[in-house]
C-alpha positions in Angstrom: 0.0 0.0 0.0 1.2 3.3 -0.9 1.0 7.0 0.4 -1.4 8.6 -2.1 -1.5 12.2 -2.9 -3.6 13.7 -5.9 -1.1 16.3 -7.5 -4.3 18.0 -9.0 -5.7 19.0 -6.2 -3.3 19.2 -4.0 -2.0 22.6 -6.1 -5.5 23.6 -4.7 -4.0 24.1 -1.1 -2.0 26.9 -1.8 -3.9 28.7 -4.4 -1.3 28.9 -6.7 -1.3 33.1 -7.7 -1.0 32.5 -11.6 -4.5 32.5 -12.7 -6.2 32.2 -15.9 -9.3 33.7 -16.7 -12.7 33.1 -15.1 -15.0 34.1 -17.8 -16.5 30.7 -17.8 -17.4 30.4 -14.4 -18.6 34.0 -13.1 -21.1 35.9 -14.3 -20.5 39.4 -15.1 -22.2 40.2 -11.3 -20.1 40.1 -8.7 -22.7 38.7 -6.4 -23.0 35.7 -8.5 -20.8 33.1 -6.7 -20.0 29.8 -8.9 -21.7 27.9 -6.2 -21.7 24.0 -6.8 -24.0 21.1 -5.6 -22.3 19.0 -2.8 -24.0 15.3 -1.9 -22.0 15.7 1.3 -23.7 19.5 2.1 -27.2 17.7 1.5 -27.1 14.6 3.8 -28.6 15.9 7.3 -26.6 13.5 9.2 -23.1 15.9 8.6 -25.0 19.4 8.3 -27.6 21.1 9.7 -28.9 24.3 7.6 -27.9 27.5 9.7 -28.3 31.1 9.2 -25.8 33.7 9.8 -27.0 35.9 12.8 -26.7 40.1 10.8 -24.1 42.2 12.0 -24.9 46.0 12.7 -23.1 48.6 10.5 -20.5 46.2 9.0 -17.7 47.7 7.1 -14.4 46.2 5.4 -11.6 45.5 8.0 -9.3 43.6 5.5 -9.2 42.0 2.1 -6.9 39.5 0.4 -6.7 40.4 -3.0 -4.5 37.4 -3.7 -6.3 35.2 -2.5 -9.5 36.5 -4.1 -7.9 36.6 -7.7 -7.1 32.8 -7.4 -10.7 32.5 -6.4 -11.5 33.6 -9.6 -13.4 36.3 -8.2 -14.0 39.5 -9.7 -12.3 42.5 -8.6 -15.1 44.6 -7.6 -16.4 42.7 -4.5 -14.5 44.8 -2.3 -17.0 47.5 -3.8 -20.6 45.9 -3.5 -22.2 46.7 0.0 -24.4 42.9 -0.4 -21.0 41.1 -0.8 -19.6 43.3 2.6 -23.5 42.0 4.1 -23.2 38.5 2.9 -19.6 38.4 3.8 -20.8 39.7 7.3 -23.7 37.4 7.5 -26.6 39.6 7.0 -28.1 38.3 3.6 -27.6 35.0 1.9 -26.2 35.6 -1.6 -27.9 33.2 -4.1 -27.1 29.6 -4.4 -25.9 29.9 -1.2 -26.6 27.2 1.7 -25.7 28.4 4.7 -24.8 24.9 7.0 -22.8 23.7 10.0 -21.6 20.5 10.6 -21.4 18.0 13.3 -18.0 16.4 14.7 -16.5 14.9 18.0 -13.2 15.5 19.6 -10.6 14.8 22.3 -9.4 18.2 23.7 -6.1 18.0 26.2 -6.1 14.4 25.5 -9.6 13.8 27.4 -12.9 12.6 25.0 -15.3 15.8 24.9 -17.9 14.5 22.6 -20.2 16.3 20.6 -18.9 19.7 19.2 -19.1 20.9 16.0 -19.1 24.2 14.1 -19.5 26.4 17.0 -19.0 29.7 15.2 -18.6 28.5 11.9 -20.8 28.8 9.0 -20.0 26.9 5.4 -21.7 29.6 2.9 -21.0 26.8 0.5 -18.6 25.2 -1.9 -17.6 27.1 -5.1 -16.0 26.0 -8.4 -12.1 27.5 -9.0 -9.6 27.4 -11.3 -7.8 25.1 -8.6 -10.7 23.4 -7.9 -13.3 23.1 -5.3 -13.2 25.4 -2.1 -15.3 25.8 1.2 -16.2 29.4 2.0 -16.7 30.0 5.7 -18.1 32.9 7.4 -16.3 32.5 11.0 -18.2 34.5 13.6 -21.2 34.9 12.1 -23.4 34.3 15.3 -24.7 31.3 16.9 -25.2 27.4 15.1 -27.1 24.6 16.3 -23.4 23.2 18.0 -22.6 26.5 19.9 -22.8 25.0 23.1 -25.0 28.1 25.0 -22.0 30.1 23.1 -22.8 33.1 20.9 -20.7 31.9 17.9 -19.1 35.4 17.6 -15.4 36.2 17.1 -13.9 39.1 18.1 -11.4 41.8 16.3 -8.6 40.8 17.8 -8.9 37.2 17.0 -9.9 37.4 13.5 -7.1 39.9 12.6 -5.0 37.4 14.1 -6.4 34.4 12.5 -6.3 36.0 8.8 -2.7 37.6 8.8 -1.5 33.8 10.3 -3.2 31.8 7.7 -1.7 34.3 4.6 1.5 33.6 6.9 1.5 30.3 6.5 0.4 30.3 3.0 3.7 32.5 2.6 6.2 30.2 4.1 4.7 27.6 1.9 3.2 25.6 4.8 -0.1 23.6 4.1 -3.1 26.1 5.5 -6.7 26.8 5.4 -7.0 30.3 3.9 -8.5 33.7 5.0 -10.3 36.3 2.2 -11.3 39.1 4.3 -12.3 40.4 7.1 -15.2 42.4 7.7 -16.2 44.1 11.3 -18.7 45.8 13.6 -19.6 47.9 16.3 -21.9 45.1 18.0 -19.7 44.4 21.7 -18.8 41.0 22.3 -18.5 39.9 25.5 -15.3 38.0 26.5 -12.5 38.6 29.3 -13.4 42.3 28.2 -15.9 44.1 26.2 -14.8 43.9 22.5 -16.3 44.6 18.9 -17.7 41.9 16.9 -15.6 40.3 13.5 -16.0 37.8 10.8 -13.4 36.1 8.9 -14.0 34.7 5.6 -12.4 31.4 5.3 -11.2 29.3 2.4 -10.3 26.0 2.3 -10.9 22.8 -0.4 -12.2 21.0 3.1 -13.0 21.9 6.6 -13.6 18.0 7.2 -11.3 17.0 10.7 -10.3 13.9 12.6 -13.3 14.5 14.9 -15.6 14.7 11.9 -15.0 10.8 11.9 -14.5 10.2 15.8 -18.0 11.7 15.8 -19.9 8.9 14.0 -17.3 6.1 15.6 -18.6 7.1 18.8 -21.9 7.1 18.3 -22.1 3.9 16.1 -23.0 5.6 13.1 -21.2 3.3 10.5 -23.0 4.3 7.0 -22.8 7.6 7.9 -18.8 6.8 8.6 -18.4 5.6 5.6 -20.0 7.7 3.6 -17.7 10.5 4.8 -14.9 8.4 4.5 -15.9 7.5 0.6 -16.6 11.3 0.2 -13.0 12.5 1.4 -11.5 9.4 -0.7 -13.2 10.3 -4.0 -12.6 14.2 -3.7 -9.2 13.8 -1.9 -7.6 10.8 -2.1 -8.7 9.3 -5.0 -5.3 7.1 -5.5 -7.2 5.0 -2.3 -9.9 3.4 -4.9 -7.4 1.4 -6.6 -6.5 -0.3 -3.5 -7.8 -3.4 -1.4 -8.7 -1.2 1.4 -9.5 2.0 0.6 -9.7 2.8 4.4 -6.4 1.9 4.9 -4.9 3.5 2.4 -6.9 6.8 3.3 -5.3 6.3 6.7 -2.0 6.3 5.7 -2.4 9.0 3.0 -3.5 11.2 6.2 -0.5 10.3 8.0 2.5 11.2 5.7 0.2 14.6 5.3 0.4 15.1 8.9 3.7 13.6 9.3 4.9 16.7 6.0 3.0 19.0 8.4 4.5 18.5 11.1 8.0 19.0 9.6 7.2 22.6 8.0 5.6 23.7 12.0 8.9 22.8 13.5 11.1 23.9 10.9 10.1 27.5 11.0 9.7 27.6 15.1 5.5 27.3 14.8 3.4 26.3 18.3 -0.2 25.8 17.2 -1.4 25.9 20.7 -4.0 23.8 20.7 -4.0 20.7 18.7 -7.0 18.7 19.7 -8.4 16.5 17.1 -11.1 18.5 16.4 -8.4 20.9 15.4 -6.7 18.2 13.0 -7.5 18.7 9.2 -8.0 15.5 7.5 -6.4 17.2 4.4 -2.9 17.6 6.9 -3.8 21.9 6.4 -2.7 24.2 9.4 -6.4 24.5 11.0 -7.5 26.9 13.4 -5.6 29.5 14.1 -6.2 30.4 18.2 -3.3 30.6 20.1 -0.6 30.0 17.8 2.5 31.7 18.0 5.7 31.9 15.9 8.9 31.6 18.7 11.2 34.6 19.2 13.7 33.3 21.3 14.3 29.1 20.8 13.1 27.2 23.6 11.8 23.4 22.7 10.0 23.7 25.5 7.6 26.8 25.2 4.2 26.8 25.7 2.2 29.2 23.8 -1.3 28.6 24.8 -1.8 30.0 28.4 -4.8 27.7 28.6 -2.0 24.7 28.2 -1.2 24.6 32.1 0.4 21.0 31.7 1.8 22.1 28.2 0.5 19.3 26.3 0.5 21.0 23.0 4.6 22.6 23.4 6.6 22.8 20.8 8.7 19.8 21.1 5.4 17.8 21.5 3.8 19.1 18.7 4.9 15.7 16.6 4.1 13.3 19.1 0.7 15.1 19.6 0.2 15.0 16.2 0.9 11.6 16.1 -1.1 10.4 19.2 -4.0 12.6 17.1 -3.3 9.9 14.4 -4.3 6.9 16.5 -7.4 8.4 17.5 -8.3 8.7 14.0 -7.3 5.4 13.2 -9.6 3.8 16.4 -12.3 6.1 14.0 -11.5 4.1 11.0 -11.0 0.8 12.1 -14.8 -0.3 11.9 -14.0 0.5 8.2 -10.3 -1.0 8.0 -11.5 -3.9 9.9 -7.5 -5.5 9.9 -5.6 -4.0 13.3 -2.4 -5.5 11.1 -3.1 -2.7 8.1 -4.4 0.2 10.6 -0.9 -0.6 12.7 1.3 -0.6 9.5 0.1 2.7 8.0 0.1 4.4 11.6 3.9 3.4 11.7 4.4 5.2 8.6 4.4 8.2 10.7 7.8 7.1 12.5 9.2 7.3 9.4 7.7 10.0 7.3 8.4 12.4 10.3 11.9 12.3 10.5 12.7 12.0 6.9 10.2 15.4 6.1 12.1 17.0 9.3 15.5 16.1 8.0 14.9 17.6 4.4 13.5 21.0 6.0 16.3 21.6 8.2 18.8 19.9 5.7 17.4 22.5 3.2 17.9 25.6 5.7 21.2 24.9 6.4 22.1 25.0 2.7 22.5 20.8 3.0 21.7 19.4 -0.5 23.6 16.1 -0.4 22.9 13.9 3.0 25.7 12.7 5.2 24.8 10.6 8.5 26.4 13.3 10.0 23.4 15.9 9.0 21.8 14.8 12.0 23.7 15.0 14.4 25.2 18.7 13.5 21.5 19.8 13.6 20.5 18.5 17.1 23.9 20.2 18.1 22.4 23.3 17.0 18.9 23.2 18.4 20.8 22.5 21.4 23.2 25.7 21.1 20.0 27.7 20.2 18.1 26.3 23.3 21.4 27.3 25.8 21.4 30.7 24.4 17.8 31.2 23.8 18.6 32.3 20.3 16.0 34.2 18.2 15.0 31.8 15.8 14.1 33.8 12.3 17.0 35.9 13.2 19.3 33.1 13.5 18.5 31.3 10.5 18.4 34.5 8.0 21.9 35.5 9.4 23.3 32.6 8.9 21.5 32.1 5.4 23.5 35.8 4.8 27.1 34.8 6.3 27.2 31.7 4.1 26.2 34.1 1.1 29.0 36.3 2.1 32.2 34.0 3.8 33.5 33.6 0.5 34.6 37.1 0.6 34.3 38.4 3.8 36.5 37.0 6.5 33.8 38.1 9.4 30.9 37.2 7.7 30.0 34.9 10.8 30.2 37.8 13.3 26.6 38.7 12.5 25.4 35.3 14.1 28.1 34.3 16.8 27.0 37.8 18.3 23.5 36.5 19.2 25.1 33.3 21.3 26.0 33.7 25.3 28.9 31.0 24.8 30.3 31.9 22.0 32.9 29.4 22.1 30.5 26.5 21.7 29.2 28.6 18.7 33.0 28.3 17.5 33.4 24.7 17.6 29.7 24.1 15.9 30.8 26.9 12.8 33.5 24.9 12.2 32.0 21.8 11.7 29.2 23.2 9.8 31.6 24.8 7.3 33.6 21.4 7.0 29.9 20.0 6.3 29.2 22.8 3.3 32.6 21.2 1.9 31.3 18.6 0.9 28.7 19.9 -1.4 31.4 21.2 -3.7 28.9 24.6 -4.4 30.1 27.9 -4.3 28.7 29.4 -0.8 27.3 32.5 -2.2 25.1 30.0 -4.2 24.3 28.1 -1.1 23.7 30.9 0.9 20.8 32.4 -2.1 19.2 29.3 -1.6 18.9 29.2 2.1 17.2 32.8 1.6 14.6 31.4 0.2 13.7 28.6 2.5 14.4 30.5 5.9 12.4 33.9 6.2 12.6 37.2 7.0 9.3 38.0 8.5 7.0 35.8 10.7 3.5 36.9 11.8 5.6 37.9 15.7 3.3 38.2 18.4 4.0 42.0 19.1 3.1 42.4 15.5 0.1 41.6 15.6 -0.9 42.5 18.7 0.3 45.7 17.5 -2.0 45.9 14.5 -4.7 44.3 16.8 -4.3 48.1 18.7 -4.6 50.0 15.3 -7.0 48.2 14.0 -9.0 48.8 17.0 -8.9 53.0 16.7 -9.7 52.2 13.7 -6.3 52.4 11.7 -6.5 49.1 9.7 -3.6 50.1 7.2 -0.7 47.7 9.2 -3.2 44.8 8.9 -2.8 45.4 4.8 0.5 46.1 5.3 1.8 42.6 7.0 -0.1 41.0 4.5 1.6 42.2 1.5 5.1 41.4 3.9 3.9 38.4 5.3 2.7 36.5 1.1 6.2 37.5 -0.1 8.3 36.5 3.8 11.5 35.7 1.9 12.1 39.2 0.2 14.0 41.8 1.8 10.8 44.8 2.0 13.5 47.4 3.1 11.2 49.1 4.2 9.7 47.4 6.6 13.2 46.4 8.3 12.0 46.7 12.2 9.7 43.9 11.5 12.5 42.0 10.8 13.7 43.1 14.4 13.7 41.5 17.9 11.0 41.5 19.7 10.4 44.1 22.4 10.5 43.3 26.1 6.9 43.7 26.1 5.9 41.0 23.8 6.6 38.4 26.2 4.0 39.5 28.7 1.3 39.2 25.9 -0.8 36.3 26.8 -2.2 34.1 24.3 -5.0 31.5 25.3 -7.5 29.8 23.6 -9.9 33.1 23.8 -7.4 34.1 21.3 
């Protein structure tokens, strides 16, 4: 049995920004949304038909132009007042059917049962140049799965949700997607007294683990496997050639997850809260609470202030993930029937893992031809960045610059040993590593333009947006636009925007970050 991915629409995750045009599937209007018919949207066992609760005096708090060209939407929406409304959730553009859907979940390790699409809203799915997508409306008032909640999102949350997921999209990491974000004046009522939000979200599927823990649990079986065919034949259609389709879907899910897993560590990501309800089934970055890119290294950090027992830290985001894998598989096995298959593709994950972390950290350390060695040197250097508590982004661009430049400049290292406490043990590590670029017989400046473009400039920092967050909230929503353009391009110099590039003031580290967030 293989590990199947569908090229075709996997291009479909990232929204590829060359985009042809989409004459044949808009209508001059720009109210007229391709819409499509979904089998999966009409069965009343996954979704319940919901109508978004209006907003008061909505106006435009952000919009993704990117995103909305590879959409294949027209340029004027940001124009029409009954796109702002429908994008608010105060009218129902045609062909739309508004729905939320019912899963399960484990949250902190402990079963939670029923939960579901609490402040979510599925407008519908619409046809794209790159295929399918789900478009969300995310705050949009209360569902039938709110739990006594009011299925509102706040400003602050929703500008932090939509600059992360055009972040991620940015660094090339696997992500649901954010189109805009539209606000209000209607108070919200949460630690404090805040204005109401919705973010539009995009992704080809919202489907989760707990979407299939949910009908496990309760003994739903053809309503299991229904899902499970769906996902196969829109996702994972490689899985219909094989004995076990279940099995196979199993293990396509875990070398996404395992891929995932890689790109979080690799750029210094802590999700914050990865319950499997929060686990995409398509291996995309989901729900964005409280996530936060690290300043300064520490394997150990805890970003969600809600994580007293720090469950989800960094270091334990792959073993989480993994752990997430089995409960998925306990889902499926009414379906996969043979523990033996189940068991061999969940052990994929052992291996897919450190193969996916090797090439992303091989990669940013300029690595193009493996030695056992690579390893080793790289565990060395987490654990030099862990002593010193290095700033992570900083260290890596540095050093991507210093290779670019040793050829030619005898201090070209000076730059990065200055950010280490012991610089000695920085010393001894340098000169292994430039034994190590030896071997690849390139010139350096060659390998040092190629680490620029796998280890970034810009991250979505905490302080950044919590400093937009402050703008945006007087009503100054130009820095939100502003990272956004940074944050789709993170690998380009934007001069002018250097401080973002910057440590991150004392202050940052007394923001707290919880799953209010």
């Amino acid at each position: 049995m293989g590990v199947f991915e569908n090229p075709a629409k996997k291009q479909a995750y990232g929204f590829p920004q060359t985009i042809r045009s989409m004459n044949h599937v808009l209508e001059p209007s720009c109210t007229d949304w391709p819409w499509q018919a979904s089998q999966l949207r009409c069965d009343a066992r996954f979704q319940r038909p919901c109508s978004p609760t209006p907003l008061a005096q909505p106006h435009w708090v952000a919009h993704n132009d990117v995103l909305r060209a590879a959409l294949g939407l027209p340029p004027d929406i940001w124009t029409s007042e009954r796109v702002l409304h429908a994008l608010t959730g105060n009218l129902v553009l045609s062909g739309s059917q508004p729905q939320a859907s019912v899963y399960s979940g484990h949250q902190f390790g402990v079963w939670a049962g029923q939960l579901g699409d609490g402040r979510a809203i599925s407008l519908g799915e619409i046809s794209t140049p790159h295929g399918t997508q789900d478009i969300q409306l995310k705050g949009a008032g209360p569902t039938p799965y709110s739990r006594r909640g009011d299925g509102r999102a706040v400003l602050r949350s929703s500008i932090r949700e939509f600059l992360a997921s055009e972040a991620m999209q940015g660094l090339n990491i696997p992500t649901t997607r954010a189109l805009c974000i539209s606000g209000s004046p209607t108070p919200v009522y949460r630690e404090e007294v805040e204005t109401a939000a919705v973010v539009t979200r995009v992704a080809p599927s919202f489907i989760r683990f707990g979407h299939f823990e949910h009908f496990a649990a309760h003994g739903e079986l053809d309503a299991l496997q229904d899902l499970a065919d769906h996902v196969i034949q829109q996702h994972f259609d490689q899985a219909l050639s094989e004995s076990n389709r279940y099995a196979a879907l199993l293990q396509a899910v875990v070398a996404q997850t395992a891929q995932l897993m890689a790109h979080w560590q690799s750029v210094g990501f802590c999700h914050g809260v990865m319950n499997t309800d929060n686990m995409s089934i398509l291996g995309l970055t989901l729900d964005y609470g409280p996530f936060q890119f690290m300043d300064a290294f520490d394997a150990n950090h805890i970003c969600n202030h809600s994580d007293s027992q720090g469950r989800y830290a960094y270091a334990r985001q792959p073993q989480i993930a993994n752990w997430n894998l089995y409960a998925l598989a306990q889902a499926l096995m009414p379906l996969i029937r043979s523990q033996d298959l189940a068991l061999h593709a969940l052990q994929h994950f052992q291996i897919a893992y450190p193969q996916a972390l090797d090439e992303r950290m091989g990669a940013k350390l300029g690595l193009t031809q493996p030695q056992e060695s690579d390893r080793a040197l790289m565990q060395d250097l987490m654990q030099l960045l862990q002593a010193s508590r290095v700033d992570y982004t900083i260290f890596w661009r540095r050093l991507s610059h210093s290779v670019a430049e040793s050829a030619h400049c005898r201090l070209a290292f000076e730059p990065v040993r200055d950010l280490f406490i012991q610089r000695e043990t920085w010393d001894a590590w340098q000169t292994r590593y430039l034994a190590r670029l030896d071997i690849e017989h390139r010139p350096h400046q060659a390998i040092g333009a190629g680490m620029l473009q796998v280890n970034p400039k810009f991250v979505l920092r905490n302080h950044l947006g919590e400093l937009a967050i402050r703008r945006a909230k007087s009503g100054d929503f130009a820095m939100i636009q502003d990272l956004l353009n940074v944050l789709h391009t993170p690998f380009d110099e934007h001069a002018q925007f250097e401080s973002w590039a910057g440590f991150a003031p004392e202050w940052a580290s007394s923001l707290d970050i919880s799953c209010s967030s």
